[in-house]
MOPAC internal coordinates of N, CA, C and O (Angstrom, degrees):
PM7 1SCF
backbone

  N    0.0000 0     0.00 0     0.00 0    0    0    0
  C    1.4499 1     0.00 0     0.00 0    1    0    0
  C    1.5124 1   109.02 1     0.00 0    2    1    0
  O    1.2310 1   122.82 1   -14.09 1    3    2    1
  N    1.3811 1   112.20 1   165.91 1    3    2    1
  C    1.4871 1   120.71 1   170.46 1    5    3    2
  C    0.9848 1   107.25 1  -119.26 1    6    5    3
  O    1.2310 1   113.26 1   -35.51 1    7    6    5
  N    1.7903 1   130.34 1   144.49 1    7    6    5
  C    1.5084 1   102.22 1   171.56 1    9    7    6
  C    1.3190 1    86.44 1  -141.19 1   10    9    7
  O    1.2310 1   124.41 1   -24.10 1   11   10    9
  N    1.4286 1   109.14 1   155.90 1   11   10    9
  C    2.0266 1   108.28 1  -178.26 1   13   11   10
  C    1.4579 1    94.10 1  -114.11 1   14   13   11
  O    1.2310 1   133.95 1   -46.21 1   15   14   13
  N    1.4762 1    90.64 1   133.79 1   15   14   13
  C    1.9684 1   111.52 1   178.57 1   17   15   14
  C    0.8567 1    88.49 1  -117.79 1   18   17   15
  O    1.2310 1   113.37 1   -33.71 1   19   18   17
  N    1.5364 1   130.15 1   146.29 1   19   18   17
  C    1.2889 1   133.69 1   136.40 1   21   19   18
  C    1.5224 1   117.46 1    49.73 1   22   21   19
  O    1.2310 1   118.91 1  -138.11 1   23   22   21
  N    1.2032 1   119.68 1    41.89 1   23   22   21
  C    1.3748 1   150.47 1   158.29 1   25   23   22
  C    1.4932 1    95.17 1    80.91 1   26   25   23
  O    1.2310 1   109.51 1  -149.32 1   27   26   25
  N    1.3819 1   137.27 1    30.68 1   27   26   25
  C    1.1095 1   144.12 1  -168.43 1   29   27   26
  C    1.5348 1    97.15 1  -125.17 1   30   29   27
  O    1.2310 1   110.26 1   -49.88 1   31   30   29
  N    1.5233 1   135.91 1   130.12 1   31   30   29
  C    1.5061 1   153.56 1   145.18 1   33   31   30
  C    1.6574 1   103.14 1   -63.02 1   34   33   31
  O    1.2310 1   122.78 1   -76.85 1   35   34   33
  N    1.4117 1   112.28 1   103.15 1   35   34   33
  C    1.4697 1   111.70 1   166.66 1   37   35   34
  C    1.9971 1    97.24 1  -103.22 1   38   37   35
  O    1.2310 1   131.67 1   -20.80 1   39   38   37
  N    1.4047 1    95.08 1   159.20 1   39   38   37
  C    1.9685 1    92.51 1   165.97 1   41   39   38
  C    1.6737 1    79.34 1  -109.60 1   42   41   39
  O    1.2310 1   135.07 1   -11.87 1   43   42   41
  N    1.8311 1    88.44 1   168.13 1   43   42   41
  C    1.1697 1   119.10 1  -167.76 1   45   43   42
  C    1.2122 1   126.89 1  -157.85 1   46   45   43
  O    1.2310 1   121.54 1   -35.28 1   47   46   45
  N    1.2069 1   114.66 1   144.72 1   47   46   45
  C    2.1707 1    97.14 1  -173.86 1   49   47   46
  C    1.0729 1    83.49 1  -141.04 1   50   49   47
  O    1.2310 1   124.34 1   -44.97 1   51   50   49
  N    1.9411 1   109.28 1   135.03 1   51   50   49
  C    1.5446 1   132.47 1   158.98 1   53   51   50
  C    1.6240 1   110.38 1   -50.36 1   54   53   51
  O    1.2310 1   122.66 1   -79.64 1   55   54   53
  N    1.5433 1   112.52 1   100.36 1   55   54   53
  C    1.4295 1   118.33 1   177.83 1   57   55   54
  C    1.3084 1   127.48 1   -85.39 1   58   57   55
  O    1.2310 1   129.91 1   158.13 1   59   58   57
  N    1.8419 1    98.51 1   -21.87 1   59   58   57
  C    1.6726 1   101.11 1  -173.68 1   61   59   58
  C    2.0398 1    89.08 1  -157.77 1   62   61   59
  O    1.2310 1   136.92 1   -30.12 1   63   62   61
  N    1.4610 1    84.83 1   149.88 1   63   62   61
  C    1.7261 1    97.23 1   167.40 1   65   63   62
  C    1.9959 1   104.59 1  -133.34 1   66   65   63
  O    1.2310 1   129.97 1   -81.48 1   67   66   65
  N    1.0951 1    98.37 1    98.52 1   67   66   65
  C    1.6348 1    86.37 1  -176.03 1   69   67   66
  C    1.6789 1   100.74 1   -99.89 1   70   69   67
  O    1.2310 1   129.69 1   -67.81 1   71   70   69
  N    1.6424 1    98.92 1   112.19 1   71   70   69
  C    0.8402 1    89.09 1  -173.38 1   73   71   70
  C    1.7551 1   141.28 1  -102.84 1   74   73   71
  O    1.2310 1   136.39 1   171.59 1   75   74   73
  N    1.1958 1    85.87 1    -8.41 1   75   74   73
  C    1.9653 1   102.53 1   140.81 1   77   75   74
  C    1.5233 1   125.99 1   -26.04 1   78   77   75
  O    1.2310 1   116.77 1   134.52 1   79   78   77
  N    1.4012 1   123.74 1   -45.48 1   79   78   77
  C    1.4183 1   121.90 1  -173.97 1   81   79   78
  C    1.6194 1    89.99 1  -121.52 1   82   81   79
  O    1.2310 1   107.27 1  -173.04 1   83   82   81
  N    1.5385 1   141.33 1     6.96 1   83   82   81
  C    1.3711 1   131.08 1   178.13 1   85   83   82
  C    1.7508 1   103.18 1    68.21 1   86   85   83
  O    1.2310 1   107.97 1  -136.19 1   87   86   85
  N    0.8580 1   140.08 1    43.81 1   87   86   85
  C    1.3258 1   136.06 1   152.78 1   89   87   86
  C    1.3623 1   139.65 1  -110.94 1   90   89   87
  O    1.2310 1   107.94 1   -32.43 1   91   90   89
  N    1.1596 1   140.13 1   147.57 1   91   90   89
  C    1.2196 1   150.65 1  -170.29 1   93   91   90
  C    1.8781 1   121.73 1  -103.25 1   94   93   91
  O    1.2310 1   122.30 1   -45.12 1   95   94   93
  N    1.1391 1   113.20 1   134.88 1   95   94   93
  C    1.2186 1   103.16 1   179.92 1   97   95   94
  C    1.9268 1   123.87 1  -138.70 1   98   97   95
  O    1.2310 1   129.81 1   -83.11 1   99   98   97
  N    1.1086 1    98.69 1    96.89 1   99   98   97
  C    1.7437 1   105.51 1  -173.96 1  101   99   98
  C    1.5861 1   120.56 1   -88.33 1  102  101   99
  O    1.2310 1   126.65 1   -45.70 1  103  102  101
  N    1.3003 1   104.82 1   134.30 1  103  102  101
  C    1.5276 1   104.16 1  -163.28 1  105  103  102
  C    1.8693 1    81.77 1  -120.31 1  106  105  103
  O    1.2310 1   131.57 1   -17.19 1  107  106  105
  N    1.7966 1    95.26 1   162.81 1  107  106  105
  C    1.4920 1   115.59 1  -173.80 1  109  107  106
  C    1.9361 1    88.70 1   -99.52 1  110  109  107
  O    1.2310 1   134.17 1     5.76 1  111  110  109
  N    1.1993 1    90.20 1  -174.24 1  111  110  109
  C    2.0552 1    97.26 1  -160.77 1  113  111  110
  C    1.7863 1    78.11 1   -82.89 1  114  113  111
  O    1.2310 1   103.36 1   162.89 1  115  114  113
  N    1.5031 1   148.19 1   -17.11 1  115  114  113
  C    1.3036 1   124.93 1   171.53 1  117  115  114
  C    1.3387 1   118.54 1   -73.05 1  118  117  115
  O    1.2310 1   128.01 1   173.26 1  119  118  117
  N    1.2457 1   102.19 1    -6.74 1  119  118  117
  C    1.6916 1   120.85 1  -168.17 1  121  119  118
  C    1.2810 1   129.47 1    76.25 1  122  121  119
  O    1.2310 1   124.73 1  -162.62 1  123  122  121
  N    1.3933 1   108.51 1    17.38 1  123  122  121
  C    1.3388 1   118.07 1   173.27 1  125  123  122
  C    1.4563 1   127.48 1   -75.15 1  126  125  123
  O    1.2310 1   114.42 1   -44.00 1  127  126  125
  N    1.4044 1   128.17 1   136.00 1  127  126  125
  C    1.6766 1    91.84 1   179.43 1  129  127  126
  C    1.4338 1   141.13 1   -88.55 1  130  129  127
  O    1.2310 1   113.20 1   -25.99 1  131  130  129
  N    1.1604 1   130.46 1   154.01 1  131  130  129
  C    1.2080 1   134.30 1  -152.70 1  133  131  130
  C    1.5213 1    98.15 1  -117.13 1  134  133  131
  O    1.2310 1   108.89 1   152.50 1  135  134  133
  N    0.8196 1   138.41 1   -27.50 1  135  134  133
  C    1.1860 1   140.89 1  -173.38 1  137  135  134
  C    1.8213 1   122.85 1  -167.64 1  138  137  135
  O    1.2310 1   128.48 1   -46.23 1  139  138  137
  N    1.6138 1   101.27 1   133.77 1  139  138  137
  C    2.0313 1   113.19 1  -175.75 1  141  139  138
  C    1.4371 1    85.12 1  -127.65 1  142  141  139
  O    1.2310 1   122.37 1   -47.36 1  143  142  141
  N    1.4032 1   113.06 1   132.64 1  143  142  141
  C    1.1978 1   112.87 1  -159.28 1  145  143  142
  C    1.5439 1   101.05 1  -143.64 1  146  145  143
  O    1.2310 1    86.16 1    -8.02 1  147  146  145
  N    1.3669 1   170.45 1   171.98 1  147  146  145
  C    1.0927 1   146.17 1   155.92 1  149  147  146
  C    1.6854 1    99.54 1  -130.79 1  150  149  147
  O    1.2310 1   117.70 1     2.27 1  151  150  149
  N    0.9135 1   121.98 1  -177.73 1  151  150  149
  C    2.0844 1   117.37 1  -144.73 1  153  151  150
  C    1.4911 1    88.65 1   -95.41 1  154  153  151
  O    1.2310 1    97.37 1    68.15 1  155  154  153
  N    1.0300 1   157.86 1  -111.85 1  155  154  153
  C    1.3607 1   119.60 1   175.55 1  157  155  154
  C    1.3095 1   139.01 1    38.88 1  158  157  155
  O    1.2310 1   118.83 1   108.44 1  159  158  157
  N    1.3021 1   119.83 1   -71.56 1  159  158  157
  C    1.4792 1   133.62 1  -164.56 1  161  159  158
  C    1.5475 1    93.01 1   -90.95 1  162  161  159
  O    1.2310 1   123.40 1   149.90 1  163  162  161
  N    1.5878 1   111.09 1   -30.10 1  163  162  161
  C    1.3863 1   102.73 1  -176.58 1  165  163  162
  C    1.4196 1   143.32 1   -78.22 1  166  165  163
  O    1.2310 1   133.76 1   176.24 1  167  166  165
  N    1.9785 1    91.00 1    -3.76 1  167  166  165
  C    1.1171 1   123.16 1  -176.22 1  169  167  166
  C    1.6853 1   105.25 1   -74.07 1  170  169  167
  O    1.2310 1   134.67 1   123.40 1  171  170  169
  N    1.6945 1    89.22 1   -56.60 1  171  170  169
  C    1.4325 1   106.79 1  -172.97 1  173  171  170
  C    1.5538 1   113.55 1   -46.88 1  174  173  171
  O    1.2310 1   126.69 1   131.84 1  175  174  173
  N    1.7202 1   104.74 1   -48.16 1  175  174  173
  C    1.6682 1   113.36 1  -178.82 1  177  175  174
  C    1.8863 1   108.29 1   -59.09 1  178  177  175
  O    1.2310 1   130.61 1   133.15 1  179  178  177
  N    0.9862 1    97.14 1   -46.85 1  179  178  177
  C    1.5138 1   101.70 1  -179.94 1  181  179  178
  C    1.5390 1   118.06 1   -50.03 1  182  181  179
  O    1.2310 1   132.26 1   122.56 1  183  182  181
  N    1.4708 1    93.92 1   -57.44 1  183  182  181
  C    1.5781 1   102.39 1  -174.01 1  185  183  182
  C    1.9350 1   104.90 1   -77.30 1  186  185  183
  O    1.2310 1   111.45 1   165.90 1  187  186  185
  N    1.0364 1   133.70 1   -14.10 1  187  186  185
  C    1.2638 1   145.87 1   176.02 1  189  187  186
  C    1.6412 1   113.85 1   -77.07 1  190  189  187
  O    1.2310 1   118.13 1   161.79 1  191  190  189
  N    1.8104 1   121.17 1   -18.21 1  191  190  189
  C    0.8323 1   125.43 1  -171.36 1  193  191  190
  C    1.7298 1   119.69 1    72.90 1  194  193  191
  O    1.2310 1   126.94 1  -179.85 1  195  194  193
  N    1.7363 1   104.26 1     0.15 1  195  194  193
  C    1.4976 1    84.01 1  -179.82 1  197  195  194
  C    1.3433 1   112.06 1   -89.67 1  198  197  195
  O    1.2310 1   112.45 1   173.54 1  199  198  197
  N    1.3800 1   131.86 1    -6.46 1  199  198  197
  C    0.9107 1   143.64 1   160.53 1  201  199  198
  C    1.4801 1   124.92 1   -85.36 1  202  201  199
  O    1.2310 1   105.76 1   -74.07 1  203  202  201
  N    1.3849 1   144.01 1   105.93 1  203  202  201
  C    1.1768 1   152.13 1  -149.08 1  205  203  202
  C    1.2453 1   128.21 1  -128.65 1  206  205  203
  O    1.2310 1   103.12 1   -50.86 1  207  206  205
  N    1.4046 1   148.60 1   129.14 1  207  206  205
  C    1.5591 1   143.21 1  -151.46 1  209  207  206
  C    1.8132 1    88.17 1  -126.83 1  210  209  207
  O    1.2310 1   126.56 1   -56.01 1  211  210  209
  N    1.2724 1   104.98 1   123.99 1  211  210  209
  C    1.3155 1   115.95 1  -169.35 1  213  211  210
  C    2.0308 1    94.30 1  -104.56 1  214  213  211
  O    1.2310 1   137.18 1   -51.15 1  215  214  213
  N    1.2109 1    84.32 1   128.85 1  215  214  213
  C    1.4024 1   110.49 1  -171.27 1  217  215  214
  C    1.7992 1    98.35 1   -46.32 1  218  217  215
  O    1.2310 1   111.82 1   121.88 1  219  218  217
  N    1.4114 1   133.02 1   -58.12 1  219  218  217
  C    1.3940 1   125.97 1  -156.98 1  221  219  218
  C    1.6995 1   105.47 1  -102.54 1  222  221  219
  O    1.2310 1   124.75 1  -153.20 1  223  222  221
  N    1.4316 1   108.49 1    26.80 1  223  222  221
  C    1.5413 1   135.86 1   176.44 1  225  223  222
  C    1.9256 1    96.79 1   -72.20 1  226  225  223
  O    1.2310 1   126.83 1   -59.31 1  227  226  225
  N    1.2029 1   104.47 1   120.69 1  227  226  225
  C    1.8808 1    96.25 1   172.49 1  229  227  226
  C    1.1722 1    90.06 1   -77.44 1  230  229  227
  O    1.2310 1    99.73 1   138.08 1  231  230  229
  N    1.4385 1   154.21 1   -41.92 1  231  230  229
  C    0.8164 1   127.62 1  -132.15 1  233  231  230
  C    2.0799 1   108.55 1  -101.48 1  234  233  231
  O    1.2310 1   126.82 1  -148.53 1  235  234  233
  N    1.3649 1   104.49 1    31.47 1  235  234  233
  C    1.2641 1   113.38 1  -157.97 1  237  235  234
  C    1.8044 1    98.62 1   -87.32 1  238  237  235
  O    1.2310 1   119.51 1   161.40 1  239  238  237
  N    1.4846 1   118.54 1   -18.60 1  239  238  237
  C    1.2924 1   111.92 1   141.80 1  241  239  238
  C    1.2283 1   136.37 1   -14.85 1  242  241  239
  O    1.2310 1   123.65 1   105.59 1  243  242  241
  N    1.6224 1   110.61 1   -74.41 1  243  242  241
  C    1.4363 1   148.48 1   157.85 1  245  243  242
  C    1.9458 1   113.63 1   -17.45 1  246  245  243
  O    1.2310 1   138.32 1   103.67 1  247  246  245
  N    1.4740 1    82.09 1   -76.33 1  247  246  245
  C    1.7166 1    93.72 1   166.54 1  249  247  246
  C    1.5405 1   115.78 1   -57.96 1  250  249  247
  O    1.2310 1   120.09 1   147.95 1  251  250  249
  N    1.4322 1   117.44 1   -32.05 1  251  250  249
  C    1.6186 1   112.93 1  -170.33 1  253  251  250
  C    1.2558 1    95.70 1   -73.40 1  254  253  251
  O    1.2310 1   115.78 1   151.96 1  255  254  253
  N    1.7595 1   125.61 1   -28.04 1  255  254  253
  C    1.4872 1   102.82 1  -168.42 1  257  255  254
  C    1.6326 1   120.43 1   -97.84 1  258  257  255
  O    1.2310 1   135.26 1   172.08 1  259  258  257
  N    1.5462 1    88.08 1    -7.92 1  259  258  257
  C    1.8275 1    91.56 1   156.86 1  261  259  258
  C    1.0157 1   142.95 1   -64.61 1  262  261  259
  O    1.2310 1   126.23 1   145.06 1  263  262  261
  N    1.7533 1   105.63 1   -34.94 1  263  262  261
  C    1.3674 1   124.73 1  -166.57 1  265  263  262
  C    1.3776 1   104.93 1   -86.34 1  266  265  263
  O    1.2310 1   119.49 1   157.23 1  267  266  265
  N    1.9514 1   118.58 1   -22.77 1  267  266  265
  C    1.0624 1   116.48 1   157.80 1  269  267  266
  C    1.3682 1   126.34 1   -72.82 1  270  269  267
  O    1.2310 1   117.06 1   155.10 1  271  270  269
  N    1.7003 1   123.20 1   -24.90 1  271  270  269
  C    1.3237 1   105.94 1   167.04 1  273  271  270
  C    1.2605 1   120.74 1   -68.55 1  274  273  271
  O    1.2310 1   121.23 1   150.06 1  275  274  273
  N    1.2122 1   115.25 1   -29.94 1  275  274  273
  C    1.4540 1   128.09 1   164.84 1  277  275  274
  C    1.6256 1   115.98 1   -31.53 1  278  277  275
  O    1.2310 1   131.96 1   128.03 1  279  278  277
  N    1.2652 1    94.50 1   -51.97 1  279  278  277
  C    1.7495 1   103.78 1  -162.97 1  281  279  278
  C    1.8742 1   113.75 1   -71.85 1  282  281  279
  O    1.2310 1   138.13 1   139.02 1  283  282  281
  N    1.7245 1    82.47 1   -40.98 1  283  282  281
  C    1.4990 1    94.04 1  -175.98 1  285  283  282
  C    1.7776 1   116.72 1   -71.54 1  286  285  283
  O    1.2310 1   123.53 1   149.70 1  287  286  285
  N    1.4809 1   110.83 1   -30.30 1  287  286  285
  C    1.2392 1   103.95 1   154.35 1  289  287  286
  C    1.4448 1   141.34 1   -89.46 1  290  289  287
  O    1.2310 1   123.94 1  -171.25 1  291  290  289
  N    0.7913 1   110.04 1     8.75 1  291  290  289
  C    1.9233 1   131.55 1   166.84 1  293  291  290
  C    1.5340 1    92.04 1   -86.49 1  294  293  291
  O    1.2310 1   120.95 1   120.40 1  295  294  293
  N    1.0075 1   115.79 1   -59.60 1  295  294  293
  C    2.3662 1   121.63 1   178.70 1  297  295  294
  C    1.1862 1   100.52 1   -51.71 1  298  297  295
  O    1.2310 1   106.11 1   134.09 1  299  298  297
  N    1.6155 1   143.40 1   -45.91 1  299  298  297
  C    1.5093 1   146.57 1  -155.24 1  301  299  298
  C    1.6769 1    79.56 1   -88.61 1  302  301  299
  O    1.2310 1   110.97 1   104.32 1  303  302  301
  N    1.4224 1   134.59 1   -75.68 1  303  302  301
  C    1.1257 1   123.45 1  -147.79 1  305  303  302
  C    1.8702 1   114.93 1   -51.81 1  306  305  303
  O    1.2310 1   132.73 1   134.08 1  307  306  305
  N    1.4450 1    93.02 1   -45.92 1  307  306  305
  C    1.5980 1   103.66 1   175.70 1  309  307  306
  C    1.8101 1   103.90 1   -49.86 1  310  309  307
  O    1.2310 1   124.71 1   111.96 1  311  310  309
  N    1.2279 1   108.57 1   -68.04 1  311  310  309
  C    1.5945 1   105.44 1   178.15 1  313  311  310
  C    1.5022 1   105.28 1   -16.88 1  314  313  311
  O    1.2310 1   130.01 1   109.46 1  315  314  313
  N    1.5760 1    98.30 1   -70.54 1  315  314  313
  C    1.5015 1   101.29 1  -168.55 1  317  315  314
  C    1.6403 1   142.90 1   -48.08 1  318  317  315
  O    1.2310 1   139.87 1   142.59 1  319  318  317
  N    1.4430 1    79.05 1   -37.41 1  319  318  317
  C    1.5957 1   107.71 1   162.31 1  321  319  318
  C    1.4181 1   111.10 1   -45.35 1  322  321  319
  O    1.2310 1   126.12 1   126.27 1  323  322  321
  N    1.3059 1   105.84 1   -53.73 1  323  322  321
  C    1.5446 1   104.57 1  -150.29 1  325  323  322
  C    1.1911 1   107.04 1   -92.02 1  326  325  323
  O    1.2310 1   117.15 1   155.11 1  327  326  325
  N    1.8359 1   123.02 1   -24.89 1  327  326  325
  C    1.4780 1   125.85 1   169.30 1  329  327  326
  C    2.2216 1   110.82 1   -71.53 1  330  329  327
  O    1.2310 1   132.87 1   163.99 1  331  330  329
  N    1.7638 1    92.74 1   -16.01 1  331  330  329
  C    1.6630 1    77.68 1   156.91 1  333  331  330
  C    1.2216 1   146.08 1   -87.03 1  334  333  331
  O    1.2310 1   129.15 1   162.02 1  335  334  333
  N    1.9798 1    99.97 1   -17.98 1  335  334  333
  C    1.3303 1   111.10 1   154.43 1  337  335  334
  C    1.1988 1   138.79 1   -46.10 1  338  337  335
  O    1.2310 1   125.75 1   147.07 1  339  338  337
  N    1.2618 1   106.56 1   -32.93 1  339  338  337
  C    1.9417 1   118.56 1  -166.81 1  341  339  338
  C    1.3771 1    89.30 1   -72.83 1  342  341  339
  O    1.2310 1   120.10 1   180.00 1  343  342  341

């Protein structure tokens, strides 16, 4: 991943998903972390572009299956929505 801080492009690799409390955790190639993020915010970074999935990233798997949990619960919530309307 890429992510821009403070007008700065750091790379980044998804190191941890704990998913008990919904959070995310990205470390820089020293392994420090760069970013605690919780799924929410990660939506926002994603869809905001400050958060970025770099094409020759292995770990872009990773991101495909977030962005699909992502998707599938944004689809469940709408359902719900709309079966409370009726």
């Amino acid at each position: 991943f890429s992510y821009h801080r403070d007008g700065r492009l750091i790379r980044c690799k998804l190191a941890a998903v704990i998913r008990q409390i919904g959070r995310y955790i990205f470390i820089s190639r020293q392994g420090q972390k760069v970013l605690e993020i919780d799924y929410s915010d990660l939506k926002k970074e994603l869809a905001t572009g400050a958060l970025v999935p770099l094409d020759n990233d292995p770990l872009n798997n990773t991101l495909e299956d977030i962005l699909c949990n992502i998707r599938h619960a944004q689809s469940k919530e709408v359902e719900k929505e709309a079966e409370a309307n009726l």
